[in-house]
C-alpha positions as CSV (number, residue, x, y, z in Angstrom):
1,X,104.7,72.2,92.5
2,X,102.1,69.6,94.4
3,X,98.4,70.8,94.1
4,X,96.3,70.6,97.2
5,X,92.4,71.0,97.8
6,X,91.7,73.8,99.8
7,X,91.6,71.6,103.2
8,X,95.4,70.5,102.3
9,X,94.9,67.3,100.6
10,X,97.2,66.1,98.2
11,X,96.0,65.8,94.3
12,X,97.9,63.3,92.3
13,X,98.9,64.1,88.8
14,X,99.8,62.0,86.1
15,X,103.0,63.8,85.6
16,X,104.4,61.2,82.8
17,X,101.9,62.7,80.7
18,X,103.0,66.5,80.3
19,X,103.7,67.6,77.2
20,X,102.2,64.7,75.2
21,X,100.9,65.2,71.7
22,X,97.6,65.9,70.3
23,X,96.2,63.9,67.2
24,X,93.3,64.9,65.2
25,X,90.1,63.5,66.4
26,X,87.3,62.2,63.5
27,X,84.5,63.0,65.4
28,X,83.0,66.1,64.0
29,X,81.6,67.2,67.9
30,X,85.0,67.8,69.2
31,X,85.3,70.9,70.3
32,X,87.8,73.7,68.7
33,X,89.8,76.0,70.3
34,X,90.0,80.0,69.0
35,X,92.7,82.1,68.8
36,X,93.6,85.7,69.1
37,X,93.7,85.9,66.1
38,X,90.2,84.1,65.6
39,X,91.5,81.5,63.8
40,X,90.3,77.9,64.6
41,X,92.3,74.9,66.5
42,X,90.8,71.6,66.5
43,X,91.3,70.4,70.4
44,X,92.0,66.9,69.3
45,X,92.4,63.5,70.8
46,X,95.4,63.4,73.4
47,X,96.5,61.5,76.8
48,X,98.0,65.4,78.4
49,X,94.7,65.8,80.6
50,X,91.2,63.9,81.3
51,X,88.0,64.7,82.2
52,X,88.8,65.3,86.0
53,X,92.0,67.7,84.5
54,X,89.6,69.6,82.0
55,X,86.8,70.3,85.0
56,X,89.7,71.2,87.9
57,X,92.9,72.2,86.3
58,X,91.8,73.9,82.9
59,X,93.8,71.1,80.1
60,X,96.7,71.5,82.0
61,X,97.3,67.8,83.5
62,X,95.9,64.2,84.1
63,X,94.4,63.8,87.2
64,X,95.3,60.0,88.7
65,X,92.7,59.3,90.9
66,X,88.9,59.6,91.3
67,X,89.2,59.4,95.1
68,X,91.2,62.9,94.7
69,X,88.1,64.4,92.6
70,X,85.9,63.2,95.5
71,X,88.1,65.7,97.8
72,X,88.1,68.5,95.3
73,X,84.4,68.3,95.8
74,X,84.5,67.7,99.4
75,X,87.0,70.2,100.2
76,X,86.7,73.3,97.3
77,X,82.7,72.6,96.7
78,X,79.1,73.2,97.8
79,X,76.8,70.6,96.4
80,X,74.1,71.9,94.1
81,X,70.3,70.8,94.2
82,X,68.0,70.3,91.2
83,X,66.3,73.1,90.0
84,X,69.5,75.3,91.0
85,X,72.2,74.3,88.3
86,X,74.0,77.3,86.5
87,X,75.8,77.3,83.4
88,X,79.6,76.7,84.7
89,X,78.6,74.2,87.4
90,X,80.5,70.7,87.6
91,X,78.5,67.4,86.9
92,X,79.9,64.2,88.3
93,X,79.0,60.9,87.3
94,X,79.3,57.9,89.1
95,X,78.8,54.0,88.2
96,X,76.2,51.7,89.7
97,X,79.4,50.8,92.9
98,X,79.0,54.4,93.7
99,X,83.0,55.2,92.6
100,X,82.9,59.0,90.7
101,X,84.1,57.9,87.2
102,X,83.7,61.4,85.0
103,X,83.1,64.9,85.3
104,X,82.6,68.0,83.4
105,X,80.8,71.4,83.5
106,X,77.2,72.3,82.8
107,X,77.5,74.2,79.5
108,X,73.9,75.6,79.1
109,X,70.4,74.7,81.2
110,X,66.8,74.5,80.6
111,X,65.7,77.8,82.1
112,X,64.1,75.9,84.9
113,X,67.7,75.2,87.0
114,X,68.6,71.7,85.3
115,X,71.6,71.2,82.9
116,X,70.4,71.0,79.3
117,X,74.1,70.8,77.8
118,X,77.9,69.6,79.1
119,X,81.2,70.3,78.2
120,X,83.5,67.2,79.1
121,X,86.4,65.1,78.1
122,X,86.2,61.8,76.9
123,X,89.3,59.9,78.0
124,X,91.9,60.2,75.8
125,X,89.4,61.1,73.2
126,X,88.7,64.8,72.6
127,X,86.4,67.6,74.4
128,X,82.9,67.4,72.9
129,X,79.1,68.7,74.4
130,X,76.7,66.8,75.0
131,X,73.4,66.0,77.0
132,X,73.5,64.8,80.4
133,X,73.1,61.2,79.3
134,X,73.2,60.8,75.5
135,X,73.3,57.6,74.0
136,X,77.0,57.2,72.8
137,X,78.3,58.8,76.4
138,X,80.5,55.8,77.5
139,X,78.8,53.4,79.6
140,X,80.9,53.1,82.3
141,X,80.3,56.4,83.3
142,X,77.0,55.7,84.9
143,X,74.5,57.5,85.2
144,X,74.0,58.5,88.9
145,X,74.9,62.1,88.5
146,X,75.1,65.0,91.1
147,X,75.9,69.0,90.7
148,X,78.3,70.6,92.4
149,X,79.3,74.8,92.6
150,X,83.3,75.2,92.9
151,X,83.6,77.6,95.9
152,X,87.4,78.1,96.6
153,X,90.3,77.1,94.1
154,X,92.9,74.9,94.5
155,X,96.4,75.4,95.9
156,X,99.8,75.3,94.7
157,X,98.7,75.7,90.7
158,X,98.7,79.7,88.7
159,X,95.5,81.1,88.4
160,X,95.1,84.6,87.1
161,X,92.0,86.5,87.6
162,X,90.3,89.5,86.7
163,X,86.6,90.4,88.1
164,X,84.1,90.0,85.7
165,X,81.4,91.9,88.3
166,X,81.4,93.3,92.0
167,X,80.3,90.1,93.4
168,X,82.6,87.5,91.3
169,X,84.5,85.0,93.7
170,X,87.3,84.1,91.0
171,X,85.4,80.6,90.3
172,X,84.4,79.7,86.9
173,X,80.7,80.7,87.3
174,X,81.0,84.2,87.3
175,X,79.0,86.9,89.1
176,X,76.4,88.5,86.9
177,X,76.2,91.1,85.6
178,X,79.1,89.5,84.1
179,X,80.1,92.4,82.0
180,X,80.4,94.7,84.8
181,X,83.8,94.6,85.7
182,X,85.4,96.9,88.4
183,X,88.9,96.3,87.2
184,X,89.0,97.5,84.1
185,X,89.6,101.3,84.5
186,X,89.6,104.7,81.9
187,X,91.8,107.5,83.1
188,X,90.8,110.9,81.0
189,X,93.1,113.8,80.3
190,X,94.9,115.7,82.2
191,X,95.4,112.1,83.6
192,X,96.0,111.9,87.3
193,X,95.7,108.6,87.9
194,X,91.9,108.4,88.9
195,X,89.7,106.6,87.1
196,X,86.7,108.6,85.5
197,X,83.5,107.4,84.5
198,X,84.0,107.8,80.9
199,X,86.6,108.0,78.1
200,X,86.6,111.2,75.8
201,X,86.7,111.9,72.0
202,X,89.7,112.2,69.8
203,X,92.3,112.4,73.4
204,X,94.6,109.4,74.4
205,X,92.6,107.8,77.5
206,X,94.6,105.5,79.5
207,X,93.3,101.7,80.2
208,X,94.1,99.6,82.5
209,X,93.4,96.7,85.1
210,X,94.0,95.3,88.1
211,X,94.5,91.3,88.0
212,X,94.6,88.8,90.7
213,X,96.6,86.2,91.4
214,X,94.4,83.8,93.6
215,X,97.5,80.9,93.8
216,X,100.1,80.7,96.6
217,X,102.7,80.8,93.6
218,X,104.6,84.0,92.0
219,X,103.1,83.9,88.2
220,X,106.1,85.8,86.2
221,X,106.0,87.0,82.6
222,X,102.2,87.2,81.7
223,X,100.9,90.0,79.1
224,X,97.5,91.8,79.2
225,X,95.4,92.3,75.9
226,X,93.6,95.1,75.6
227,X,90.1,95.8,73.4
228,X,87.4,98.0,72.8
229,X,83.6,97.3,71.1
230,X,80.9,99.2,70.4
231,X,78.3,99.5,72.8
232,X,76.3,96.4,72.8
233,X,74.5,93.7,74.9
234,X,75.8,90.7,72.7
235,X,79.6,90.8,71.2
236,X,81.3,88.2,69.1
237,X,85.0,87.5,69.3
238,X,85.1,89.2,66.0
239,X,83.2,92.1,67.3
240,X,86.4,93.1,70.0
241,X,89.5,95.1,68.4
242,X,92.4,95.5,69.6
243,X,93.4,98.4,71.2
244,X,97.0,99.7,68.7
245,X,99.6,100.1,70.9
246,X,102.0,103.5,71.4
247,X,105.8,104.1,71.7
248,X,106.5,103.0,75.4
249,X,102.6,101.7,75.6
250,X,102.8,98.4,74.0
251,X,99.3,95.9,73.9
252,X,99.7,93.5,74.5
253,X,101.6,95.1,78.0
254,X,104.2,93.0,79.4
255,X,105.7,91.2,80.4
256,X,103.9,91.3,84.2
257,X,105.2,89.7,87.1
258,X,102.6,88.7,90.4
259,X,103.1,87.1,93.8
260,X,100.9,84.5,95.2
261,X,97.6,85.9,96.8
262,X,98.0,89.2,95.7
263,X,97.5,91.9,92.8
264,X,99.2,94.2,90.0
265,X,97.9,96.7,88.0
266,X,98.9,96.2,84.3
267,X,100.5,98.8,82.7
268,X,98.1,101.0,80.7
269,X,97.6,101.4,77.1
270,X,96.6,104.4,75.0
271,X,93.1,104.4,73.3
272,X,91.8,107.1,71.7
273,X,87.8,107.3,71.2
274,X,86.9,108.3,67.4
275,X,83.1,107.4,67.2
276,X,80.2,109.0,69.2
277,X,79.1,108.2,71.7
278,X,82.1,107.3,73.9
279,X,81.5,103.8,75.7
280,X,82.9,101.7,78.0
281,X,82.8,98.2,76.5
282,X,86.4,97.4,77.4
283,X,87.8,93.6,77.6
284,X,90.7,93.0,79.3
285,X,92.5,89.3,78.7
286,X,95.6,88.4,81.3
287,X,97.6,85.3,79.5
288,X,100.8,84.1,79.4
289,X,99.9,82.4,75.7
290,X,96.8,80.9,74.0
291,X,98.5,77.5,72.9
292,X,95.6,74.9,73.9
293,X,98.3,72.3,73.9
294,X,101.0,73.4,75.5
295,X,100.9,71.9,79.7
296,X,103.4,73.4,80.4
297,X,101.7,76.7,80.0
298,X,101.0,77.8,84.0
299,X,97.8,79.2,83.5
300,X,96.2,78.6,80.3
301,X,93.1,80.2,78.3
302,X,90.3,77.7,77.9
303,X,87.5,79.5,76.4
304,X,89.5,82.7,74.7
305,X,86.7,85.8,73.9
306,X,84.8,83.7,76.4
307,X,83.9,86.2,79.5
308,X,81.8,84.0,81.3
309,X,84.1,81.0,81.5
310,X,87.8,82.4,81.7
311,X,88.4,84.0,85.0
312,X,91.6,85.6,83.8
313,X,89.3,87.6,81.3
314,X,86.4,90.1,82.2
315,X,84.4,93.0,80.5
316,X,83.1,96.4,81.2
317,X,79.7,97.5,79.3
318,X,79.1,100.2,81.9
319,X,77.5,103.5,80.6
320,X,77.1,106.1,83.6
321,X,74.0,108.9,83.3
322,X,73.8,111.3,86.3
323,X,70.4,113.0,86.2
324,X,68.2,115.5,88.6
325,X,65.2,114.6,90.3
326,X,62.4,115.1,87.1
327,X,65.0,115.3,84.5
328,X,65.3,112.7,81.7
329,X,68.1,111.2,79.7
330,X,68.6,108.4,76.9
331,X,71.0,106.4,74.8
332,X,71.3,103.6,72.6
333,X,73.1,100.4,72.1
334,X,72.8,97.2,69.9
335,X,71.8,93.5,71.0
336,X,74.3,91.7,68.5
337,X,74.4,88.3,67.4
338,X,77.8,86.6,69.9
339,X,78.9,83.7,68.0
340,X,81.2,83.9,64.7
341,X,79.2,81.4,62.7
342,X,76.1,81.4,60.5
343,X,73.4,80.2,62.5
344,X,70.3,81.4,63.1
345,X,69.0,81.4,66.9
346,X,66.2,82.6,69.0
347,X,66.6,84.5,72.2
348,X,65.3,87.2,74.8
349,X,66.0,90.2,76.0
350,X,65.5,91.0,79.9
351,X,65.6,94.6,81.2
352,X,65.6,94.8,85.1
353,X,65.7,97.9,86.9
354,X,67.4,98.0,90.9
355,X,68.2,99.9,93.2
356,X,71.3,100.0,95.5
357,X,71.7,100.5,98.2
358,X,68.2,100.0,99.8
359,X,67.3,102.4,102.1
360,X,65.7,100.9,104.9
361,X,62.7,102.0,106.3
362,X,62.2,104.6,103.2
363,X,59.9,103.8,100.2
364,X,62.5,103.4,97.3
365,X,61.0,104.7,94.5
366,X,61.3,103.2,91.0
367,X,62.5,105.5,88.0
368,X,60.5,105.2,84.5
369,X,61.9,104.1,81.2
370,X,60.6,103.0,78.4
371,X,62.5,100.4,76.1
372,X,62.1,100.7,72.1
373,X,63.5,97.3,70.1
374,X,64.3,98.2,66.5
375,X,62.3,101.5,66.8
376,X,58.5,99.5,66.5
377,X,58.6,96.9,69.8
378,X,58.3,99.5,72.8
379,X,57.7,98.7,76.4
380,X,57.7,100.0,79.7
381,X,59.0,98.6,82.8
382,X,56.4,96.5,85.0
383,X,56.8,95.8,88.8
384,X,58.8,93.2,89.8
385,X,55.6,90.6,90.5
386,X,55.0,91.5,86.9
387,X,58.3,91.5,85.2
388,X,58.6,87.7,87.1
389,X,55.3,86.4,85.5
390,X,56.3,88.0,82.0
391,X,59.1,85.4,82.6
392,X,61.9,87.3,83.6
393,X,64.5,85.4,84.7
394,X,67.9,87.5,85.5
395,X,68.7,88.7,88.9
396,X,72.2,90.4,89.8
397,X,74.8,88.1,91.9
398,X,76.2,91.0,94.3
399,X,77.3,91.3,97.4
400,X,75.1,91.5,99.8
401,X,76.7,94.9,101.6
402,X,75.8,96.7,99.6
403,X,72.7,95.0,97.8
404,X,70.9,96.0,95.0
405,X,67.2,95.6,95.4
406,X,65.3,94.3,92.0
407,X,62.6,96.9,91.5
408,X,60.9,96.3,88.0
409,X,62.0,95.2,84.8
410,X,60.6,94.0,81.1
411,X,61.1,91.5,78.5
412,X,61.5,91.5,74.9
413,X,60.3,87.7,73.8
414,X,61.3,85.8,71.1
415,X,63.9,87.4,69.0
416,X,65.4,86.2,66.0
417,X,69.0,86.4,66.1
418,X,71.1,86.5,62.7
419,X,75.0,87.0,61.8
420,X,75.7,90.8,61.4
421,X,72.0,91.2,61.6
422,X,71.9,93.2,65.1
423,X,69.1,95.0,67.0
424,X,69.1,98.2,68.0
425,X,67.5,99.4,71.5
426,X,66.9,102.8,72.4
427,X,66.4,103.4,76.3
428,X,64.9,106.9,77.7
429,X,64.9,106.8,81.3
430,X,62.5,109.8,83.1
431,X,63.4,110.4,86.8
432,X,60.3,111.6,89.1
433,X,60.8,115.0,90.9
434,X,60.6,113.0,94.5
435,X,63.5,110.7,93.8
436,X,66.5,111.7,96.7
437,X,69.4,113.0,95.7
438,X,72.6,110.3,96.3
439,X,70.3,107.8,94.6
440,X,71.7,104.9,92.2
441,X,70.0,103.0,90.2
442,X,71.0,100.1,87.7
443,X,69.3,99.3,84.1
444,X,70.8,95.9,83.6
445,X,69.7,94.6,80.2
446,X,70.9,91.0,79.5
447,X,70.7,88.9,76.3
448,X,69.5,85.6,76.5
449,X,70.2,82.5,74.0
450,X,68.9,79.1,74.3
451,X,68.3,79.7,77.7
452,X,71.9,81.2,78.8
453,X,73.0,84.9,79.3
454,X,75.3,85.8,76.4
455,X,75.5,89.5,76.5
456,X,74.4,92.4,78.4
457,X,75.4,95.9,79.2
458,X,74.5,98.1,82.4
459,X,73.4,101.8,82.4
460,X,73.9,103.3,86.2
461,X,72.0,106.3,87.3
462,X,73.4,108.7,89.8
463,X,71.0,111.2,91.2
464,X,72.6,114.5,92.0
């Protein structure tokens, strides 16, 4: 079918080029692809899709023209100003005549709003990351560049989605918290249908999830994977397993059919709970296959395991306390190391405490909680001026009906992360006696690497 920007315009593609092969590439920086499986695939060298095809239509075709990039920006794009770049965001480069001659997407920043890292594709060469401007980036690029946020998607091309949080548009930056998804669902026993805050021990819960199909096209014969983690704030791929499927309950469930601009919920799978205490880390992946090469795939997985970057896959580390006014409660999770390799990195971890929905004209009142890091680093919340100048950097993307208003928050500085090496964190939160009943509060906790939110998990309390 023809692909339009979202203001009608015609995008050509290089439709010669589907289905052409993939040859190995002998630079070490190209980029590999993971499997379900978790074995590795190296991306290779190939002619099938280009650097405008890899930003717009994820590896699945050659974009001809760099006057039809211009419209994708123009038409599904807000430009983005220094200082405000997010991991996700396109780059575009133009040459020293002004013509837009490569793009790709911002792959990590500085901290400060600038792009530290990209993700592109080099021609017919492979997918590699790289600074901005590095030294062996081809020349003709340029090096006038500009940052742009993909508002709206494009028409006439299969785009499955699944919400990673409330406020997630469908684009590839995702709303954060990013692991907050409010389509995955847990129905408990006697199972009518409802969702429920939390599975239960040693019963068959049922899982499911709604997913989205933002094109104007039918999408037929897609699967949903289902898979469960302990709770943590930072999972590898390795960390997720598969959810076994039951007689009439297959996972992967499927084959799905969708229409354009609508939604289906998947057909649920049987889990059943055998470690304390039950969780909610869920993942949820809708595919048709994970063949990185295959174009003629309608919507294919880019990033597979990767939340943040695949809308068609999203997560749920939601854990649900409902306390009285002057009552207490706890748990614990585990900040993990997220990659499957053997490095050793240094990150952060950033607690922020909100409040939703403001009441106005009423002082909101913050809870207390006190935040233990391998049972010897312990630290209380601060104010939100506080929390800021202890460098505290997340903030939840929501809607803003209703909003959740930041109240305080910590940091943990400076943690060494190591391969199945992970930190534990213990989290007592004390509500005071004058706290209204209907309350909710949020204790987002979010793991930071080199400067990029790779894990987190939410506790919500309800006042009753």
């Amino acid at each position: 079918m023809p692909i339009y920007t979202a203001a009608g315009h015609l995008i050509e593609i290089a439709d010669d080029r589907i289905g052409w092969p993939t040859s190995p590439d002998p630079d070490p920086r190209t980029c590999d692809y993971t499997h379900f499986d978790l074995t590795t695939e190296q991306l290779g060298q190939t002619w099938r899709y280009n650097c405008w095809g890899f930003t717009f239509l994820p590896r699945r075709y050659w974009i001809s023209h760099g006057s039809d990039v211009d419209r994708i920006l123009e038409d599904n794009c807000d430009l983005v100003l220094g200082g405000s770049v997010r991991v996700g965001d396109v780059i575009r480069y133009r040459d020293d005549r002004g013509i837009t001659t490569h793009t790709g997407r911002v792959w990590q920043t500085d901290g400060a709003g600038h792009a530290a890292r990209i993700r592109s594709k080099w021609g017919a060469l492979g997918e590699y990351i790289h600074e901005p401007l590095c030294s062996d980036l081809p020349s003709g690029y340029g090096t006038d560049l500009a940052y742009f946020r993909q508002k709206a998607p494009l028409r006439g091309i299969a785009d499955l989605w699944i919400k990673d949080s409330p406020g997630d548009n469908g684009e590839q930056v995702p709303g954060r918290p990013w692991w907050t998804s409010p389509d995955i669902f847990v129905d408990v026993p006697p199972h009518d249908g409802t969702p429920d805050e939390h599975p239960v021990f040693d019963h068959p819960n049922r899982v499911w999830t709604v997913v989205w199909n933002r094109s104007d096209q039918p999408i037929e014969e897609f699967y949903v994977r289902y898979y469960w983690a302990d709770p943590a704030a930072g999972l590898a791929p390795s960390d997720w397993h598969l959810i076994p499927g039951t007689p009439g309950h297959p996972n992967p469930a499927g084959p799905i059919s969708v229409d354009g601009d609508t939604s289906v919920e998947a057909p649920y799978v049987e889990w059943i709970p055998t470690a304390a205490p039950a969780h909610q880390c869920l993942l949820a992946i809708a595919y048709v296959h994970d063949d990185p090469t295959d174009s003629y795939n309608p919507d294919p997985l880019v990033y597979p395991f990767g939340i943040p970057w695949d809308n068609n896959i999203a997560q749920r580390n939601v854990h649900i306390v409902r306390l009285e006014g002057g009552g207490k409660g706890g748990l614990s999770i585990h900040s993990g190391y997220p990659f499957d390799d053997n490095r050793e990195m240094r990150g952060s971890l950033h607690v922020l405490l909100t409040y939703s929905p403001p009441i106005i004209g009423r002082k909101v009142i913050p809870l207390k909680a006190a935040i233990v890091l391998d049972r010897r680093k312990k630290s209380s919340l601060k104010s939100w001026k506080d929390y800021l100048r202890m460098g505290g950097k997340f903030k939840p993307d929501l809607p803003k009906k209703p909003a959740e208003k930041p109240l305080a928050g910590t940091v943990f500085p400076d943690i060494l992360y190591e391969p199945k090496n992970p930190h534990k964190i213990d989290i007592e939160v004390a509500v005071p006696k004058e706290v209204k009943a209907g309350s909710v509060y949020s204790l987002h906790i979010a793991q930071y690497i080199e400067n990029t939110v790779t894990g987190g998990y939410t506790v919500v309390i309800k006042i009753k």
